[in-house]
Every structure is written in structure tokens, then in C-alpha cells.
Phi, psi and omega in degrees: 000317189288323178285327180277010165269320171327286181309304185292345179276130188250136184356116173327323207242343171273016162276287188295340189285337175277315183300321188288318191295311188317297188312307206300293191285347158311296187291334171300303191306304181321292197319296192321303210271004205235356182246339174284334157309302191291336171299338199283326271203315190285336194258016219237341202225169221266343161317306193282350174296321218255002153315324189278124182288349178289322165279020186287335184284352163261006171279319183263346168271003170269330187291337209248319192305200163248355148263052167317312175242064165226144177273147151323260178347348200257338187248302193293335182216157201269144192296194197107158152273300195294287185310344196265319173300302194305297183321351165258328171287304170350285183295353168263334179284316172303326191284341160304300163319305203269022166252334173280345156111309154019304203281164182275139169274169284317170190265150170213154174289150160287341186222189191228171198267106172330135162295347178310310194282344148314309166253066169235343168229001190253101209235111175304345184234010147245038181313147153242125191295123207250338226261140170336141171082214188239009161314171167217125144243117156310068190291321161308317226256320198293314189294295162323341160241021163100020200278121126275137198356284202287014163295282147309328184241022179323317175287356178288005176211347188226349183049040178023075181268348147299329171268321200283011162073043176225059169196035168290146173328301204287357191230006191269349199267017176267346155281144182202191178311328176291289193293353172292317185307302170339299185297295170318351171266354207251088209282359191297344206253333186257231213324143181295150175255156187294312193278022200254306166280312181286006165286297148285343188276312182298346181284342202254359162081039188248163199303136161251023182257180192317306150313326189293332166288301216251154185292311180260175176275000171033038165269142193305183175259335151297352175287317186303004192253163184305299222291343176293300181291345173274344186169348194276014161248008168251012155286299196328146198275159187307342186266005161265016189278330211297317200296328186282278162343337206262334181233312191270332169317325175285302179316355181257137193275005163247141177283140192229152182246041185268358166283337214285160168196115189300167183292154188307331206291295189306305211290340189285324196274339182234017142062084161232155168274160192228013155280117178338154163246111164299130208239135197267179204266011153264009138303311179254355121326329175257356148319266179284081179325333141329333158295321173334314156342304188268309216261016162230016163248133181297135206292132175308318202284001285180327213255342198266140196313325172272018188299313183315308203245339163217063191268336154224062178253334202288339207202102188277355193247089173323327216274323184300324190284327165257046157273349197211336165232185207230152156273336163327164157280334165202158210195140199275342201272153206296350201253349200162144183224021164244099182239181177324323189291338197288326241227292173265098162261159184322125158279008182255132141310189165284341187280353186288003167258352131025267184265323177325110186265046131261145167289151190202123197282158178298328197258349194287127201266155166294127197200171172313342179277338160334288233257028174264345176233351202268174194242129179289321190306300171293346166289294181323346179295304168269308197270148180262159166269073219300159211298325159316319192225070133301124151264140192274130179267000000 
């Protein structure tokens, strides 16, 4: 009896070989889960993006941004365990491509980045407005009628270095920290810009006037002085109209192209000069119907009873008068519809070309070839020149 107790009892050492086998599978789970948390962490941060030499231009302009210490992940991918498993399969199908030469150039996200990864750190209805001056944004109201972030800020962490062609194969080994900071100052590309809103407010019928943005009337401090308002803003030089445009182009209630300009390309191939062309500010006075305000109630000197028989005898500087009027017999601009031709006709008939002992094409405008054979001073009375073909003194 005492021997078959022997036998059922089983062996000191086979007791210890199950806690070691135990121990062994403990410390594996342990590893296991302890190396995959530092993998998690480790695929998480903006290093490990930037291992791949394809991300660098975009590693250094989040470095250079004001989102600078947000991980790639806080954005690139949606919270979950589940969204976070596809963004790791993913990343073995990139890493694939990019050993294989395979993937495409430049990089673009396939979707755009949700407001959700946005208000994880951002709360759309206590925004606190970061942005200059005396604007106003509403951040609640944009959210409420379905405006998304990345509608404005598409440029806040990377300065949309993907449409500006700055992430070609041929470009990756020139970045680095210098050149991010660069990329990254030129705020047209990181902050939303004004034609960015008003561009949207006419599509969506929403207020253009001034108020609706600014706290203020936002007039500059050279506008407020008498000498401005009297005259000293029809001195700017023509390259100084863009600076104008830039605020008054909204205020006109008819739309105008006189800023448009083909691309340089176009101008070379059709043998154009490819220096901007200056629109001159008695152009753009007849134009932009905001002048219209000042510049279309008649002029005191206007007012004197002989003006009709000796207006041009009153003003010896002709140029003054086509701030406002044309030589045409009619004319689109908003500001008069009295112009010289209403008064004064043309001393050439119809028949002068004709008689011309040059052929003169139907559509041919007065340019430098007049004046190879015309006296410029007598032509200048009636014809203007265009800003293209001055004629050279």
C-alpha cells in the first residue's frame, strides 16, 4: 500500500519544469506586449515618419509650424484601435512600395483631414482667435453652416508643399531645418487669406461688406489726411493699384479683369512683353464703381455757367479730364456717359482709311507707328496711348 502512494505521487522536479514553462510564458507576454507598446509609440512620433527620406519635406515643415510637438498620428489617423490597425497595415503596403520604387510622387493624402482630429484639441464653440489686427472669426457659425477646417487651414502644418510642387523625388535630399523654416514664413500658404473668404462668402451670398470681418473700418492712416482726400490718391504710381485691389476690388459693384494677366509663357510664345502691364489709375478710377461715390458728382469747375463754351480754355492739362471722361462717343465706364466724341467728332471720316497711303487694319489702335509719320503732341489731344505702345520721346 505504502508503495502505490509512492507511485501516485508525482516527482519533485516535474512541479518545477510546469512553474518554469509558466514563468517563460509569462515573461514572453510581458516582452511581447512591452515591445509592442514601445513599437506603438516608436511608429507614432514624428522621427519615425522621417525615417523615410520621402517624408522629409513634410517632417520639416511641421517642425518649422505652430503645430510643432503634435505627433503625425494626432491628425493622420482617426482615434480607434481599429483605424490604428488599418494605418499599420497600410504602412507595410508603403513600405512595400517604397522598396520597390513603386509609390507615387509627389505625396498627397488621399482624404483630407477631419474636423474631429482637429477638436481633439480645439473646441469649435470657445475658439480663441489667434489671428491679427481686429479681425473676426466666428469659428462657431463657419462650424454650424458645415465650413471645415481644413477649408482655411489646409496650410497649417505642412504650407501646402504638395500643389507648390515642393515634394518631387529630385527634391528630397535638399531639405532639411533651414529650408523648412523658409517654407514656412511665407504665410500666404499657412493662414487663411482674405480672397480665400470673400471668395467664399459670394458663393455661400454671405455679407462683403468690411464689417462683417473687421471690428473696425480698417482705413489706413494715409487715407484719413485732407490732402488724400483731396487729390493726393489720384498720385499713385500705377504699381501701386494691386495694394488697393487688394481692399477696394471687393467694394465695386461691377466685376472687372484689369489685374488679369496671361501667364508669362503665353506672353513669350505670342512675342508680348512679359513685364507686368500697368493699369493706369485713370482706368481704374472708371472702372471700380467705388470711385463712383466721389468721382461721379460734377466737379465745381463744372458748375460755372460758361463751362459749356469755355471748358477748354479752364484746364490746359487734357489728361485731367480722362479721369473721368473718354474720347469715344460712348463708353462702359460707370462714372460718365459724357464723353469728347459726344460733342466733338472725329476729324477723320469714315473714308479716311481709305485715303491712307498705308493700308490700316480696321481693328488698328493709335501706337508708335502713328507717330512715325503724325506729330505725337497733335494726335495727343484726342488720342491716348496705350500703356502697352507709349510712345518714346
Amino acid at each position: 500500500m505504502e508503495e502505490e502512494q509512492v507511485e501516485k505521487t508525482p516527482p519533485p522536479w516535474k512541479g518545477y519544469k510546469l512553474i518554469k514553462y509558466l514563468t517563460v510564458a509569462v515573461m514572453f507576454i510581458v516582452v511581447f506586449f512591452s515591445l509592442g507598446l514601445i513599437g506603438v509609440e516608436t511608429t507614432s512620433s514624428q522621427e519615425f515618419c522621417s525615417s523615410c527620406h520621402e517624408m522629409k519635406p513634410q517632417y520639416y515643415t511641421l517642425k518649422a509650424s505652430s503645430h510643432s510637438e503634435v505627433d503625425c498620428v494626432s491628425c493622420h489617423i482617426d482615434p480607434g484601435a481599429e483605424n490604428y490597425a488599418k494605418a499599420q497595415a497600410n504602412g507595410v503596403v508603403e513600405f512595400y512600395k517604397k522598396q520597390t520604387n513603386t509609390y507615387i510622387a509627389p505625396i498627397k493624402m488621399p482624404t483630407l483631414i477631419p474636423d474631429e482630429a482637429c477638436e481633439r484639441c480645439h473646441n469649435m464653440k470657445s475658439r480663441a482667435v489667434t489671428a491679427s489686427g481686429d479681425i473676426i472669426i466666428p469659428h462657431d457659425k463657419h462650424k454650424t453652416e458645415g465650413i471645415e477646417c481644413v477649408q482655411c487651414h489646409s496650410g497649417t502644418a505642412h504650407g501646402e508643399i504638395s500643389d507648390r510642387k515642393m515634394t518631387y523625388k529630385s527634391d528630397y535630399g535638399k531639405w532639411n531645418h533651414k529650408l523648412g523654416v523658409s517654407v514656412m514664413s511665407d504665410t500666404k500658404y499657412i493662414r487663411p487669406q482674405m480672397d480665400t473668404c470673400m471668395e467664399c462668402h459670394k458663393v455661400r451670398k454671405a455679407p462683403l461688406e468690411c464689417t462683417a470681418c473687421h471690428e473696425s473700418t480698417m482705413v489706413p492712416d494715409d487715407h484719413k489726411t485732407e490732402k488724400f482726400k483731396e487729390g493726393d490718391h489720384g498720385k499713385i504710381k500705377p504699381s501701386e493699384l494691386e495694394t488697393c485691389e487688394k481692399c477696394h476690388s471687393y467694394m465695386s459693384s461691377v466685376e472687372y479683369d484689369l489685374f488679369k494677366q496671361d501667364p508669362t509663357y503665353k506672353k513669350y510664345l505670342n512675342n508680348e512683353e512679359t513685364d507686368t502691364a500697368n493699369v493706369t489709375v485713370n482706368a481704374y478710377a472708371k472702372t471700380n464703381t467705388f470711385c463712383k461715390d466721389c468721382h461721379g458728382e460734377r466737379p465745381k469747375s463744372h458748375q460755372i455757367t460758361s463751362f459749356m463754351t469755355k471748358h477748354g480754355q479752364i484746364s490746359k492739362d487734357t489728361q485731367k479730364c480722362f479721369i473721368c471722361h473718354e474720347n469715344r462717343i460712348t463708353s462702359n465706364t460707370p462714372v460718365t456717359k459724357v464723353q469728347c466724341a459726344s460733342c466733338h467728332p472725329s476729324s477723320h471720316n469714315d473714308t479716311w482709311r481709305k485715303r491712307h497711303p498705308i493700308d490700316v487694319a480696321e481693328n488698328q489702335k493709335y501706337d508708335n507707328t502713328c507717330l512715325k509719320c503724325h506729330v505725337e503732341k497733335t494726335c495727343s489731344k484726342c488720342h491716348k496711348t496705350d500703356s502697352n505702345h507709349k510712345a518714346k520721346k
